[in-house]
C-alpha positions, 0 to 999 in steps of 0.5 A, spaced: 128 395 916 131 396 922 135 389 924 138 389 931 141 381 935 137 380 941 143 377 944 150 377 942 153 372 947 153 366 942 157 370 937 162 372 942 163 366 944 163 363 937 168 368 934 172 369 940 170 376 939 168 382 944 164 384 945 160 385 938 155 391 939 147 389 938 146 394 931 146 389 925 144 395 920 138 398 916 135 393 911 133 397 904 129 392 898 125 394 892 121 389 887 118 390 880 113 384 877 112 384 869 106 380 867 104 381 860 098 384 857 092 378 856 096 373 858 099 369 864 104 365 860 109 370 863 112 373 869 118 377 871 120 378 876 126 383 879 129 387 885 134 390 889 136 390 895 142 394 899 144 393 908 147 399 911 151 396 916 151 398 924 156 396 930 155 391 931 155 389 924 161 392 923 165 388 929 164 382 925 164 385 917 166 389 914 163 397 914 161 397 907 154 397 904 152 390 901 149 389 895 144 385 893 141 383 886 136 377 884 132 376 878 127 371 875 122 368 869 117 364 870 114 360 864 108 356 864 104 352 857 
């Protein structure tokens, strides 16, 4: 996904910044769902996810590429 502020005046006034270009950056995500053979008393779930800053990111940030990991088990009897 390709993200981007509409309008950035509230930034700029709020941060005392200026100016704060619109780019935020690219948005990158991948997810995986496990369920079991023959049953449904499970499901894992797992994914990743990274963020390219843009510009205008930057004028606010940092330049580097964030992370972003998240994981979760469901159970049900």
């Amino acid at each position: 996904n390709f993200l981007r502020f509409e309008r950035t005046e509230p930034l700029e006034l709020l941060l005392f910044q200026s100016p704060i270009r619109h780019t935020i950056g690219v948005d990158y995500g991948i997810g995986v769902e496990y369920r079991p053979p023959l049953t449904e008393n499970m499901v894992l779930t797992g994914g990743a996810s990274a963020l390219t800053p843009g510009q205008g990111f930057r004028d606010i940030y940092t330049g580097k590429t964030l992370f972003s990991l998240f994981g979760a088990a469901k159970f049900t009897f």
